[in-house]
GUVOSE-180932 format. One record per residue: residue in three letters; residue number from 1; x, y, z of N, C-alpha, C, CB in turn. Coordinates in nm, 3 decimals, decimal comma. Atoms other than C-alpha are relative to their C-alpha. Glycine has a CB too. Layout:
! residues N
<Ala NUM <X Y Z> <X Y Z> <X Y Z> <X Y Z>>
...
! end
This chain:
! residues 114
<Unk 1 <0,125 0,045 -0,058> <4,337 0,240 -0,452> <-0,064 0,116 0,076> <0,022 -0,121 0,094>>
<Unk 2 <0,076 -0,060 -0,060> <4,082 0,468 -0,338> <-0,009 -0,043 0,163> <-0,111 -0,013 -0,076>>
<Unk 3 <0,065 0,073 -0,165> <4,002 0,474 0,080> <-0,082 0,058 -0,008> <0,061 0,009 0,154>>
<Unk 4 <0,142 0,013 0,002> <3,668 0,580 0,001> <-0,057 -0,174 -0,002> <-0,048 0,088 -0,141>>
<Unk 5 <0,052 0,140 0,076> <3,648 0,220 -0,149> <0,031 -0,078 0,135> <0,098 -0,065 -0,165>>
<Unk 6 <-0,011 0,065 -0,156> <3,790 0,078 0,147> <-0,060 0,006 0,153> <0,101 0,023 0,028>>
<Unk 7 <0,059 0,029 -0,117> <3,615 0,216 0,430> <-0,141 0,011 -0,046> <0,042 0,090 0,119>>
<Unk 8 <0,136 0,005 0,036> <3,281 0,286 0,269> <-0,097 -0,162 -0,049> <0,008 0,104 -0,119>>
<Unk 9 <0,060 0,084 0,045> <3,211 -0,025 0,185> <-0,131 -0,150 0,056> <0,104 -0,020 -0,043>>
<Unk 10 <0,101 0,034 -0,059> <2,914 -0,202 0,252> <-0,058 -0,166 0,043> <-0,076 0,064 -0,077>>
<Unk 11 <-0,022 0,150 -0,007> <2,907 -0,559 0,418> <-0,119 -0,033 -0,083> <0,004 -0,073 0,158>>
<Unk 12 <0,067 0,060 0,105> <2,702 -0,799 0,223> <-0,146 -0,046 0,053> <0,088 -0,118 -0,055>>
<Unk 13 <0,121 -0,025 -0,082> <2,458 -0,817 0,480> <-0,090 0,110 -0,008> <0,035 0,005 0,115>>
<Unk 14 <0,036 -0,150 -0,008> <2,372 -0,465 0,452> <-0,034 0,018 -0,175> <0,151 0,112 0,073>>
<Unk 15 <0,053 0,037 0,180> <2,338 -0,507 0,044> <-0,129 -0,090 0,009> <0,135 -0,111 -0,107>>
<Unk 16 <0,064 0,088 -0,010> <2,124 -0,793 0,095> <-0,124 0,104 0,046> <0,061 -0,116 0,085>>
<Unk 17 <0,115 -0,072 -0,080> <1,902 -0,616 0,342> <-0,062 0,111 -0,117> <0,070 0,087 0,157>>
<Unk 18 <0,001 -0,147 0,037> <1,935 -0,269 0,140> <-0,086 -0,077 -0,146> <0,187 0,108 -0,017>>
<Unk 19 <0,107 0,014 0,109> <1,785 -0,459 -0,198> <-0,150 -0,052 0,002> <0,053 -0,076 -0,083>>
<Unk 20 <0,150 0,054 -0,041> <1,481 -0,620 0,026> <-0,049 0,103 0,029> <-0,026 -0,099 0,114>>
<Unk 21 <0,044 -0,171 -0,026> <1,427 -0,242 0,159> <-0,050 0,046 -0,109> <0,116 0,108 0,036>>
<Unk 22 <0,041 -0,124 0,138> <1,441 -0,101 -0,196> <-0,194 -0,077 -0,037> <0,170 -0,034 -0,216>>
<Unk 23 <0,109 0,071 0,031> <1,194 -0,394 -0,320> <-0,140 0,000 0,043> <0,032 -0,092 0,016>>
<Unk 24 <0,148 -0,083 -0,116> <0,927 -0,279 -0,012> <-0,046 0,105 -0,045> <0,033 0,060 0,159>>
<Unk 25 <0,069 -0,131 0,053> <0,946 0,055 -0,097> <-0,044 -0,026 -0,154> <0,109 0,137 0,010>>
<Unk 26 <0,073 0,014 0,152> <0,902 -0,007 -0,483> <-0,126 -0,066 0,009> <0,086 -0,088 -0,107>>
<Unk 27 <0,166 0,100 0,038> <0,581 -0,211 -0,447> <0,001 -0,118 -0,035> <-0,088 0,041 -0,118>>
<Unk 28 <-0,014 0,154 0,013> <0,755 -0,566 -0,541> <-0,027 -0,053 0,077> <0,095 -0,054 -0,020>>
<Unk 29 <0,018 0,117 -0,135> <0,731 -0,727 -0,223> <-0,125 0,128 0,039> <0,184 -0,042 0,153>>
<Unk 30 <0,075 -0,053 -0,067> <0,404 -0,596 -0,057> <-0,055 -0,072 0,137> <-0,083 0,032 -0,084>>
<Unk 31 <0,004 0,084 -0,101> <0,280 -0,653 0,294> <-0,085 -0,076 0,001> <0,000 0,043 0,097>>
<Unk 32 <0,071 0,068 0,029> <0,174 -0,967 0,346> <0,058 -0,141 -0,103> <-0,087 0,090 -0,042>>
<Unk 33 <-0,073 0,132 0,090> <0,392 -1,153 0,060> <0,107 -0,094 0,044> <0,066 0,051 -0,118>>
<Unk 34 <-0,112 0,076 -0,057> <0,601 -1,438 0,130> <0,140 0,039 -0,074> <-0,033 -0,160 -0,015>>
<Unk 35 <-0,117 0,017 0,046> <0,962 -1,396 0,067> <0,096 -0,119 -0,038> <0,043 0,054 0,067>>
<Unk 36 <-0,003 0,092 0,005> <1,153 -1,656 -0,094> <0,092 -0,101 0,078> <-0,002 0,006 -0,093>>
<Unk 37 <-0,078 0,041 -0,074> <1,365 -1,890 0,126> <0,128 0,039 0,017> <-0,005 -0,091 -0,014>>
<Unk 38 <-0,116 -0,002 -0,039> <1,701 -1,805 0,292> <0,063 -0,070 -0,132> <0,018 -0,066 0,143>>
<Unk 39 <-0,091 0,061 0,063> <1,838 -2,066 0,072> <-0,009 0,041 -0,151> <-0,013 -0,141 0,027>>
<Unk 40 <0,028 -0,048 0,150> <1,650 -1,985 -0,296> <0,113 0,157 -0,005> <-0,214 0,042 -0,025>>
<Unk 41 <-0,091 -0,173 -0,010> <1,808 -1,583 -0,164> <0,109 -0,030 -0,051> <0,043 0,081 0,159>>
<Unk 42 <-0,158 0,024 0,040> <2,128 -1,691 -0,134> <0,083 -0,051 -0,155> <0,036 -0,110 0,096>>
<Unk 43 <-0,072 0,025 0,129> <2,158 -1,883 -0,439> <-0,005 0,096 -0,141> <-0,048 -0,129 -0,037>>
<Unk 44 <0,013 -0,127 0,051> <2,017 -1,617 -0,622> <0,097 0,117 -0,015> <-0,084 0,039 0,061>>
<Unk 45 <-0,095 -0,170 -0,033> <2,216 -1,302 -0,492> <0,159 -0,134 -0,012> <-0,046 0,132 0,257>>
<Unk 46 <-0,077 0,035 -0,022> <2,498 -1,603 -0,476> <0,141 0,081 0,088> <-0,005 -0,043 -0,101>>
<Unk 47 <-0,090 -0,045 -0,145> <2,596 -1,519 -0,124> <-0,018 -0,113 0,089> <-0,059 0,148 0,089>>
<Unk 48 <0,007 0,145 -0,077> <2,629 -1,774 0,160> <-0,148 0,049 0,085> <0,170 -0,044 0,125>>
<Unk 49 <0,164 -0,062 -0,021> <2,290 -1,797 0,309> <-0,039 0,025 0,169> <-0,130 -0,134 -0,070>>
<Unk 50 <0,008 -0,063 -0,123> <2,394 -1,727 0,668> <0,019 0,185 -0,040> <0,132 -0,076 0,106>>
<Unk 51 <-0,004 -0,117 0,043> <2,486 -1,382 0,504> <-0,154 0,036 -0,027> <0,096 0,008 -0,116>>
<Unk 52 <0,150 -0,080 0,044> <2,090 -1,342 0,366> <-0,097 -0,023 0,089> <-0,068 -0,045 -0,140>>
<Unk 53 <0,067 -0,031 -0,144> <1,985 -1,464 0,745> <0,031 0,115 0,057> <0,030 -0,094 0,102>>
<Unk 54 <-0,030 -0,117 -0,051> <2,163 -1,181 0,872> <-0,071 0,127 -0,032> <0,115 0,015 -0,023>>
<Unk 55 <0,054 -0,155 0,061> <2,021 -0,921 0,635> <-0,155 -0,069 0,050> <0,032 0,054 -0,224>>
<Unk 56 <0,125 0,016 -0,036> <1,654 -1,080 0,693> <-0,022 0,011 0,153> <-0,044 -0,121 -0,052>>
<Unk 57 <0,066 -0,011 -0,120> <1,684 -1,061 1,080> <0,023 0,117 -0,001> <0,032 -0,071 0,116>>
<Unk 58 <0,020 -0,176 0,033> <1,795 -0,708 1,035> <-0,121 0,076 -0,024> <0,065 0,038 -0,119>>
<Unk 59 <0,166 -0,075 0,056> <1,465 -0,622 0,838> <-0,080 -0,049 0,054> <-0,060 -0,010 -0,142>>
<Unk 60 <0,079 0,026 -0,058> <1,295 -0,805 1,080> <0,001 0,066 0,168> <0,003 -0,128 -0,027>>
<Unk 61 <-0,009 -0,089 -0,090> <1,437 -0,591 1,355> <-0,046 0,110 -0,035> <0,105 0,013 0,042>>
<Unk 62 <0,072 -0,138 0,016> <1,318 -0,274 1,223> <-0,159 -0,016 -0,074> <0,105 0,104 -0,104>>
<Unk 63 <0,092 -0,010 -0,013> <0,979 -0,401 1,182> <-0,066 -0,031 -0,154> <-0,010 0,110 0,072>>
<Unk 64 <0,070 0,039 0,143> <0,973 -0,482 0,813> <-0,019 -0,130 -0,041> <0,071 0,049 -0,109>>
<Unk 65 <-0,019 0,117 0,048> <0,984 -0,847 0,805> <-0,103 -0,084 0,112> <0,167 -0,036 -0,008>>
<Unk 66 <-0,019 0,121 -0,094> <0,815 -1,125 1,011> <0,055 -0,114 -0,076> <-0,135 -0,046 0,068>>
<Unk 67 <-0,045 0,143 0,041> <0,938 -1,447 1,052> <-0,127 -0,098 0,090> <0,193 -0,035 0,060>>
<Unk 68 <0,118 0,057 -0,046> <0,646 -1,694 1,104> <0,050 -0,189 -0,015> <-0,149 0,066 -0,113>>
<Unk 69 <-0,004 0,111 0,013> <0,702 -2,067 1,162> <-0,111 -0,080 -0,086> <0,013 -0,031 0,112>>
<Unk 70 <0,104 0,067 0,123> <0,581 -2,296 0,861> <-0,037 0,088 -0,085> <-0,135 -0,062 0,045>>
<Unk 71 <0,003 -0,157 0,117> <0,505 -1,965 0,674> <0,100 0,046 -0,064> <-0,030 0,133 0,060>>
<Unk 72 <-0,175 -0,044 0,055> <0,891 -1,858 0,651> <-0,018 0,118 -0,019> <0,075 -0,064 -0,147>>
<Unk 73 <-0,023 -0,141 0,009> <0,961 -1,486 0,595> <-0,141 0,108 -0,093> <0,161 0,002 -0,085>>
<Unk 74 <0,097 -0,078 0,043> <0,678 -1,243 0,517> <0,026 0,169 0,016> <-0,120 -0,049 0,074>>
<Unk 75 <0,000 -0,134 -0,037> <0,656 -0,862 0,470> <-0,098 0,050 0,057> <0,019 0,070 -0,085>>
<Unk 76 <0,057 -0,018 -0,113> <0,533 -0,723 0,780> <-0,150 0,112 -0,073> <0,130 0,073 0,126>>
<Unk 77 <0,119 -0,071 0,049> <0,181 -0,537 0,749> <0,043 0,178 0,004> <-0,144 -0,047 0,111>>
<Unk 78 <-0,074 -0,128 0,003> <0,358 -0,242 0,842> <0,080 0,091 -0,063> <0,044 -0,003 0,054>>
<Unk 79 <-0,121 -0,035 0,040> <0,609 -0,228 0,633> <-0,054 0,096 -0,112> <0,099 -0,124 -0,040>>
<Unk 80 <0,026 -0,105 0,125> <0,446 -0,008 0,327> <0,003 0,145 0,089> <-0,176 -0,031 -0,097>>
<Unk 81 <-0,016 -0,068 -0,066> <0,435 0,285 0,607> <0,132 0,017 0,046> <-0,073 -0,017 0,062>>
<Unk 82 <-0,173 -0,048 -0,078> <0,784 0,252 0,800> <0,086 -0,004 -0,096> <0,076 -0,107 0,123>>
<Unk 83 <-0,132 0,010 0,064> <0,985 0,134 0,481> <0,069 0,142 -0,059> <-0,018 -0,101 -0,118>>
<Unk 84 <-0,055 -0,136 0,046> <1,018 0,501 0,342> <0,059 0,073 0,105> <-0,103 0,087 -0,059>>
<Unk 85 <-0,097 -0,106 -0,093> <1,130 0,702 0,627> <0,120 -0,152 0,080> <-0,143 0,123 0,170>>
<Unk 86 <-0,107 0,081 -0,013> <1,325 0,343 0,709> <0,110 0,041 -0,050> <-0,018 -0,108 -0,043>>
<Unk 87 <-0,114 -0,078 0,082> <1,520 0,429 0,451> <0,079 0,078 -0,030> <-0,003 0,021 -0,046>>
<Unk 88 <-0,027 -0,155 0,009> <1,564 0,762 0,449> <0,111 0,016 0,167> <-0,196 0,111 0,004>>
<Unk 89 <-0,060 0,006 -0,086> <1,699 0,712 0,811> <0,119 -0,106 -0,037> <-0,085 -0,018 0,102>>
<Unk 90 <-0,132 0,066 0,042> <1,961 0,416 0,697> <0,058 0,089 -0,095> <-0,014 -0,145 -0,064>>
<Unk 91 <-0,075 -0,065 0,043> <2,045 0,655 0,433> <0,085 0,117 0,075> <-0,062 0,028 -0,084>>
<Unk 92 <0,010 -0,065 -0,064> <2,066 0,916 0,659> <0,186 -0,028 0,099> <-0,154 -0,025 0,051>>
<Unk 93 <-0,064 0,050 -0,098> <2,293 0,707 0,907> <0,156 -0,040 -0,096> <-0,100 -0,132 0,078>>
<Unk 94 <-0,113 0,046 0,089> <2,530 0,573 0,593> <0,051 0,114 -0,045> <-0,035 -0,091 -0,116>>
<Unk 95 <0,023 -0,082 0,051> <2,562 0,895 0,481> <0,120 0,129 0,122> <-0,173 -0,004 -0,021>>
<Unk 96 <-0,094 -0,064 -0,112> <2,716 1,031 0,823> <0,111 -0,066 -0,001> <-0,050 -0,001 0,142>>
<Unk 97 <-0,129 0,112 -0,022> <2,922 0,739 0,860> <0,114 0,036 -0,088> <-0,041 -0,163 -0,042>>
<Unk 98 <-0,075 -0,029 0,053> <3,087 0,833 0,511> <0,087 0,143 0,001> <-0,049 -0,034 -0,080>>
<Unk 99 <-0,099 -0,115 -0,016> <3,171 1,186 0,653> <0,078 0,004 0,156> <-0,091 0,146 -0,024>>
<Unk 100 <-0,085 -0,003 -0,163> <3,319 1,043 0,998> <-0,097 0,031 0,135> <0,129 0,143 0,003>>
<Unk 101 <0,063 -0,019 -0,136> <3,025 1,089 1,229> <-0,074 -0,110 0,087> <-0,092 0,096 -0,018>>
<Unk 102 <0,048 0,153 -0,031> <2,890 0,795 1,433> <-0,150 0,066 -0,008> <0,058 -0,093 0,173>>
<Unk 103 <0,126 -0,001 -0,027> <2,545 0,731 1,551> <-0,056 0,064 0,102> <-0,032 -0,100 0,005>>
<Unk 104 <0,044 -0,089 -0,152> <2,602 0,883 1,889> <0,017 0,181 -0,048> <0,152 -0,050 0,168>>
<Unk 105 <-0,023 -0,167 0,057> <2,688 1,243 1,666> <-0,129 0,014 -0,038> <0,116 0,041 -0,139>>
<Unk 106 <0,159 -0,020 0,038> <2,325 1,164 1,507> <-0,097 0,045 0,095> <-0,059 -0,121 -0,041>>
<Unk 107 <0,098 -0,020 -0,154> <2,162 1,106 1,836> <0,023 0,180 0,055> <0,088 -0,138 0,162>>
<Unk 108 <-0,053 -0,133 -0,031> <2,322 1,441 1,941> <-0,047 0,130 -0,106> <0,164 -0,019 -0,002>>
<Unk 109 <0,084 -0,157 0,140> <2,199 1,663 1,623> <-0,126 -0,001 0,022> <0,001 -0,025 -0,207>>
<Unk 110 <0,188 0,014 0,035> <1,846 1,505 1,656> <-0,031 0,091 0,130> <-0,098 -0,206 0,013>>
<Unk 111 <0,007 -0,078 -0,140> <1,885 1,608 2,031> <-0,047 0,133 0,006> <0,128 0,011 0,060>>
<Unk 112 <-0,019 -0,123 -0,005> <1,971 1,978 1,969> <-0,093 0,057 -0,094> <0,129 0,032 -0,020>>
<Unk 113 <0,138 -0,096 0,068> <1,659 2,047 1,725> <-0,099 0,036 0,055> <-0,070 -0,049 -0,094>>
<Unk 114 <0,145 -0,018 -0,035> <1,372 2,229 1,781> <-0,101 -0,088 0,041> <-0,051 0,044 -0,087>>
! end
């Protein structure tokens, strides 16, 4: 067994999230479109659908998602702007992680630049 496979691996939350990210940046979901319910997600991606709440409050913490009562999940107006360097920073962050550096080693590199 590989321990790449073992520690790299990416909760299902973080998949979830990471294919609503891609879908922003590609131009499928644009801001403004409704997303389809927690529950349609789940059965879909057939994951439990507290797992595809998790990934949607995620993307609604970094500004790509609202959540609107009676409306249900929308992509934020913002989001065609932040989702690319979003990205690029979660890659960024996954990317350290797989060579052993946390987030406080990130914070610390960004620190020490010009």
């Amino acid at each position: 067994m590989c321990l790449e496979s073992v520690f790299c691996a990416r909760p299902l939350h973080e998949q979830v999230a990471g294919a609503i990210r891609r879908a922003i940046a590609e131009g499928e979901c644009r801001p403004g479109d409704r997303l389809p319910s927690a529950r349609e997600l789940s059965e879909a991606l057939d994951v439990n659908v507290n797992t595809v709440l998790r990934g949607l409050r995620g993307l609604r913490d970094e500004g790509l998602l609202e959540f609107r009562r009676g409306r249900g999940v929308t992509v934020a107006e913002s989001a065609g702007q932040r989702s690319g360097l979003q990205i690029r920073v979660h890659e960024l962050v996954t990317g350290a992680a797989r060579l052993g550096y946390s987030r406080a080693d990130l914070i610390e590199m960004i620190r020490g630049m010009p």
